[in-house]
N, C-alpha and C positions, 0 to 999 in steps of 0.2 A: 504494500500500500504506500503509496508516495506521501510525502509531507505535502501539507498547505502551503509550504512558500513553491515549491515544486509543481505542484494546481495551478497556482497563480502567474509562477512562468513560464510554465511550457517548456518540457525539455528539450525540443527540437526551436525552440528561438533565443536558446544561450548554447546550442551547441557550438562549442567552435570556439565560441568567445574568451575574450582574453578576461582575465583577472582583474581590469577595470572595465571591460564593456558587461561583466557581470556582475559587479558591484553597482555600475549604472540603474541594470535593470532593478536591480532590488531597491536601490534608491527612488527613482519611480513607484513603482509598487507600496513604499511608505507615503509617497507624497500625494498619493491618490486616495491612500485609507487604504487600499488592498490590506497592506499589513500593517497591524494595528501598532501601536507605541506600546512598551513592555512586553510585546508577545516575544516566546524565545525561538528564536531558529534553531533550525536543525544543527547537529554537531556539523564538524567539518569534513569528519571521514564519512557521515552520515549522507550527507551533502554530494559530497564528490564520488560517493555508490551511487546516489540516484542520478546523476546528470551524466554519470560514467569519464566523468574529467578528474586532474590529480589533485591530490590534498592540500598540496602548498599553492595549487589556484584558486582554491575555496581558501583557504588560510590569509592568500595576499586579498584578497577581495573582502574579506572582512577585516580585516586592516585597515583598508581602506576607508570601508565604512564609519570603521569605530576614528580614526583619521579626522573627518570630516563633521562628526557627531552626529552620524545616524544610527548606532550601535553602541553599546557599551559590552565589554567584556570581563567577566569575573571570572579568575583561577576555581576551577571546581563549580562553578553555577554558570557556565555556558554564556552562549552572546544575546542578547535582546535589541529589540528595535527601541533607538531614541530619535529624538529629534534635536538636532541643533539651536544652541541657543546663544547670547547675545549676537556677537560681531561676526556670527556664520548662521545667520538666518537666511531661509532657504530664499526668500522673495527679497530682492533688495528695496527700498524702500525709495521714492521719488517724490516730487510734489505733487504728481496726481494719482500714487497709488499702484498698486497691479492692475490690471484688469483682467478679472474672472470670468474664463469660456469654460469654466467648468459646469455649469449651471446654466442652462437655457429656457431664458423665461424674461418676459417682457413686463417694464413698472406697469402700474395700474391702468386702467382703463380709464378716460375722462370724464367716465359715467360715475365710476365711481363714488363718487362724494355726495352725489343726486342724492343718490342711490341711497347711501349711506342714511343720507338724512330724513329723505320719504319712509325708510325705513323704522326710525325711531318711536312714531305712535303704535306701531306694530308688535315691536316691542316691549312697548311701556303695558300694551293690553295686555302682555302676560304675566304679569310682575304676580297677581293673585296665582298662578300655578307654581308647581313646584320649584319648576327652572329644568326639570331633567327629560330628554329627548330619545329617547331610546331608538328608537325607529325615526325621527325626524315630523316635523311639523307636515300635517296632512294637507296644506296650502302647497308646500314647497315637494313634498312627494307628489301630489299632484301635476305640480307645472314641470317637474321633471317625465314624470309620465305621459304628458301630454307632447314633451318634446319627442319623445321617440315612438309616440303614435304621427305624431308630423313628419318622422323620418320613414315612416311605412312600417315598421311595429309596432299594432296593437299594445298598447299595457296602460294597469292598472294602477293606481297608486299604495294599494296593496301586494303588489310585485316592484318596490324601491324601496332602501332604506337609505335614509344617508348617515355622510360617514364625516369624518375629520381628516380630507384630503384621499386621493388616488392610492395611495400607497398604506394607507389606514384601511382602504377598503379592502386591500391585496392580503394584509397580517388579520382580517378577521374573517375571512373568508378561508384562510389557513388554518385559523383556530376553531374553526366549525368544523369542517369537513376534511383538513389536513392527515394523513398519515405516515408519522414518521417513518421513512427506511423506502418509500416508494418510491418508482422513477416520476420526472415529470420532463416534459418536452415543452425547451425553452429556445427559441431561433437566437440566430447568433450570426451576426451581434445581435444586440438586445439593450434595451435599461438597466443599467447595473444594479440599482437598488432590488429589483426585482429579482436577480439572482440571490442577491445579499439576504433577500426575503427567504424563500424558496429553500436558500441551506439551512438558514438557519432554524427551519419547520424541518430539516431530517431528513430532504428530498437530493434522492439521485438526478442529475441534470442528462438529458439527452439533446444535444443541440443539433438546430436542423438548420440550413445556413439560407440567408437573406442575403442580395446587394441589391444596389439601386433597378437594378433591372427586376426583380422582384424575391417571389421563392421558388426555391427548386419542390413542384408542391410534390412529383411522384415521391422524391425523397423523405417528403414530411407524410405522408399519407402510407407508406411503407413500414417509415420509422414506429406509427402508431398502430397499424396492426400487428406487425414484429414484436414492438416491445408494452404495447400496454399499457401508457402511464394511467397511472391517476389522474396528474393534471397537467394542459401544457398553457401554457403562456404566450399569447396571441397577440401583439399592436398590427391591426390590422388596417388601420387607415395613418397616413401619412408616420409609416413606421420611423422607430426612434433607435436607431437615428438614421438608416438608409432614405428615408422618406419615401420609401413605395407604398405602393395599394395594391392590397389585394385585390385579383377581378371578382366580380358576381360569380364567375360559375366556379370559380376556384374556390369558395368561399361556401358555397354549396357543398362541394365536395369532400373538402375538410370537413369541415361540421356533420356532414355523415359518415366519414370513416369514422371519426371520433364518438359518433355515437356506437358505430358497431365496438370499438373498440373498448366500451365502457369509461370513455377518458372526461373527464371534466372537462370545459373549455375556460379559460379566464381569459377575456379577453378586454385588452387596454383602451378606452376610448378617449384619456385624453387628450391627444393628436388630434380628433374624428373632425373636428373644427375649425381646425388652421388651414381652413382652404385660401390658393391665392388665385391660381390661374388651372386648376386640375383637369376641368371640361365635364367631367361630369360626377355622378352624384349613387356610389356605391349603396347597396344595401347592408343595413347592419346588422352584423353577425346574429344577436340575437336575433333573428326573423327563422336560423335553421333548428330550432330546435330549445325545448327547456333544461337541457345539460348545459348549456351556453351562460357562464354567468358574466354581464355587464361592468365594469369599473366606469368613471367617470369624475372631472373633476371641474372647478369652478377657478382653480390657481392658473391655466394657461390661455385661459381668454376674457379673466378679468384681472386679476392680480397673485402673485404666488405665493401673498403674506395672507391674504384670505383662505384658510384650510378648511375646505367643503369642497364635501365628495359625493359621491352616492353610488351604491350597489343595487342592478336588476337583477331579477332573477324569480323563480318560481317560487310560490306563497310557501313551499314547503323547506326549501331552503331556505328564504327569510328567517321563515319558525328557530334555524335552526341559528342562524346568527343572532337572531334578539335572547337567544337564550344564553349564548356564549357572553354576548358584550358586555353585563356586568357586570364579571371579572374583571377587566379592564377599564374599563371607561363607562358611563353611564349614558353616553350621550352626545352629541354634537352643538357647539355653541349655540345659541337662540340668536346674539345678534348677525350672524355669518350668514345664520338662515332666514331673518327675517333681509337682511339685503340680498340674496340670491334670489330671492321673491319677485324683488325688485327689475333685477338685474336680467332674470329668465321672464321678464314680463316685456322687453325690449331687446330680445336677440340681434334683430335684425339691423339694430344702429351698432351691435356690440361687438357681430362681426364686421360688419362693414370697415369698425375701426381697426380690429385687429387684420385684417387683410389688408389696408394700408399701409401698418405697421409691418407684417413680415417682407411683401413687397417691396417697401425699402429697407432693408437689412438683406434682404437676399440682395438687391443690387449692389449697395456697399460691399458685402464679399466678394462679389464676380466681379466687381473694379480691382478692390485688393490680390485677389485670385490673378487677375489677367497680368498683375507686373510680376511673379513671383514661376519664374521656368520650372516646366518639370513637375509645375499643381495640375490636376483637372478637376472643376466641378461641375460633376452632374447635373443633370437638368431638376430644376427642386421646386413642383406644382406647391407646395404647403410644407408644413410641419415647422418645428423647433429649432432644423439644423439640414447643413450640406455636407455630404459624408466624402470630404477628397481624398484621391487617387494622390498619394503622394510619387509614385512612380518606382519606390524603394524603400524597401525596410528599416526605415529610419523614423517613425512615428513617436518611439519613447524618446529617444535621443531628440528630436526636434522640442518634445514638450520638455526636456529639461534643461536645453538650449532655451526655451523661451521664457523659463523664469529666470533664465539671468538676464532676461531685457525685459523682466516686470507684468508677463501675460502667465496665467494661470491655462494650461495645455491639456485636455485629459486625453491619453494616447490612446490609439485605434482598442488594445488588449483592454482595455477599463472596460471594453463592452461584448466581451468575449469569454470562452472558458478557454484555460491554458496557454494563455501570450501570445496565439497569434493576431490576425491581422495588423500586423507591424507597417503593413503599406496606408492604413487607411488614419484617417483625422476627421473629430467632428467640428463642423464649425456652425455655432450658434447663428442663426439671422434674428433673433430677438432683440438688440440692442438696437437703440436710434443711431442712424448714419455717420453720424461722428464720433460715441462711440466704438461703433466696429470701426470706422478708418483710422483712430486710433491703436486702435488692436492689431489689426490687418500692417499698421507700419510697424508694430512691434517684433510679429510672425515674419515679416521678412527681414530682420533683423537676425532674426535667428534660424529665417531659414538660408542665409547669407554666409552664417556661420557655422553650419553645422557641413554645410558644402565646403569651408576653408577647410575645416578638421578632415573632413574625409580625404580631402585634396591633397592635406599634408601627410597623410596616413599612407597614401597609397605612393607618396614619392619614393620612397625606397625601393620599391618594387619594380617603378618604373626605371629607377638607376641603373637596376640589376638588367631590366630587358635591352635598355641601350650599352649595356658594356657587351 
């Protein structure tokens, strides 16, 4: 059985590597959270069995580490992850800051505040109840339910509960129906949180691979009656971070293998509304079937500090999540939910806005994109981000290149099992235009740099072929 720091980098993308391009990656993988602060790595000889490289190159690479102050090492209690502190902090500090592309998600909507405020007699009328939400206020179920009778699925407001964000919806839907030690089929790439979810409920991952051209679906549709999961994990409209859409009939067809196959479906819909220019207007998932359960969220097309979510799904399933969620949580905020009320009472100005908004962020990339050799960005109808072709396995290395020029980088493997896709990069289009060209002149600052490293790396070699 391989160690976790081993999972996380993929032994075939440090094969080879030298004792600082293996340190590199591990250093990434801390600066990402893959691996957590105080966790202990594996010994050395432990290490250099599993990667089948020698001891004194796992020995110099934690060296290095501990060097640098990502590592500390105790005589008889092994090495651990730290983190660097005063005058070797990882992000150096300027007068405008880092700018963080780790996170894609756009400020508030300008509705906002309206909102906010129409909202408060709303509120105020519930001051005599208890304050506790269980299931979600029957207004705001409703207008949720009404939205995906608008999108061409029937439902009830007795088929939605809401939640406290997308990924609150994902850990209670784990907690209802989750079993530890099962597989679950999760594409790849994917939302890392969602993995992060997924392990840490017990679950074997079986990843079925997405790019911007879509999915390989015989392969997923294979995968599931092969292996059986329990559950797989679906962003089926402007996926995150490829930005593809599933077609209609593709989407039919999953959803019935999966039912032969007895597999839950979860599937991500906070994408489902980041249309820019797509052309047309998929059906959603829930329409094949009551295995199919709904997530959805209110943080990517109004604000990401507002945490309201909501879960579809079959009255019996609910049943089974209202009875889990007092263990945890009691409820979802009232005022979140008396302004989503709001907010889902005027879609139609809400996305209006947020399609202006991705629209210009996606241009600001492809300006930045267009001066920087050797990027390509795919064509990108919607969603949160542009998944570039960097051309070369250089994605970790570029993001650790770019926090020495103040950009916060999450490398292609943050959204992967086992470190690869090293070729690819996500790039948020959420930020306003100057922002990202801010960002975008940072990225070519380092990606400027990381092409001198390689340049100067490979001159020796070249030395040798001209003698």
């Amino acid at each position: 059985m391989t160690s976790r720091l081993v999972d996380q980098l993929g032994a075939q993308s440090v094969a080879g590597a030298s004792a600082a391009g293996l340190a590199d990656q591990i250093r990434a993988l801390i600066l990402d959270g893959r691996i957590t602060v105080g966790e202990r790595l594996p010994s050395e000889r432990a290490l250099a069995t599993e990667l089948r490289r020698s001891r004194s190159t796992v020995t110099r690479a934690y060296d290095l580490l501990a060097a640098a102050g990502y590592a500390t090492r105790v005589h008889g209690g092994g090495t651990r992850v730290a983190l660097p502190s005063g005058s070797v902090a990882p992000v150096p500090s300027d007068d405008a800051g880092a700018i963080d592309l780790s996170i894609a998600s756009m400020d508030s909507t300008p509705g906002l505040y309206d909102a906010t405020v129409r909202s408060l007699p709303r509120l105020a009328a519930l001051r005599g109840t208890s304050g506790y939400s269980l299931q979600g206020l029957p207004e705001l179920r409703d207008a949720v339910a009404q939205r995906f009778t608008q999108r061409g699925v029937p439902t009830s407001a007795e088929e939605i509960m809401i939640t406290s964000g997308a990924l609150n919806a994902m850990n209670l839907i784990l907690a209802a129906i989750g079993r530890r030690g099962e597989r679950a089929l999760v594409e790849q790439p994917t939302f890392p949180h969602a993995l992060e979810s997924l392990r840490r409920h017990g679950y074997r991952l079986l990843p079925t691979p997405v790019d911007v051209d879509g999915w390989d679906t015989a392969h997923l549709m294979d995968l599931l009656l092969r292996s059986r999961p329990h559950m797989a994990y679906l962003i089926a409209d402007f996926h995150n971070p490829t930005g593809a859409t599933l077609p209609d009939a593709a989407r039919s067809r999953v959803a019935a293998t999966a039912r032969s196959a007895g597999t839950h479906l979860i599937v991500d819909e906070t994408t489902a509304e980041l249309d820019i220019d797509r052309g047309w207007t998929p059906v959603p998932m829930a329409a094949f079937g009551p295995h199919v359960l709904t997530i959805g969220s209110m943080s990517k097309i109004a604000w990401g500090g507002m945490r309201l979510g909501w879960i579809r799904a079959e009255p019996g399933i609910i049943a089974r999540l209202l009875a889990v969620r007092p263990s945890f949580e009691l409820g979802t905020a009232l005022l979140e939910q008396c302004i989503a009320i709001e907010l889902l009472d005027d879609m139609p100005a809400l996305l209006g806005h947020v399609r202006e908004r991705l629209h210009a962020g996606r241009e600001a990339v492809a300006a930045g994109v267009a001066r920087l050799h050797g990027l390509t960005m795919p064509t990108t109808p919607g969603g949160l981000s542009t998944w570039l072709d960097l051309g070369a396995p250089i994605s970790t290395r570029l993001a650790l290149s770019a926090r020495e020029h103040g950009l916060i980088l999450p490398p292609g493997p943050r959204f992967a099992l086992g470190g690869v896709l090293e070729r690819r990069l996500r790039i948020p289009i959420t930020l306003t235009p100057e922002r990202t060209a801010a960002a975008m002149d940072r990225l070519a600052a380092a990606w400027t740099a990381v092409g001198d490293r390689t340049a100067e790396s490979a001159l020796p070699l070249q030395r040798t072929a001209v003698i």
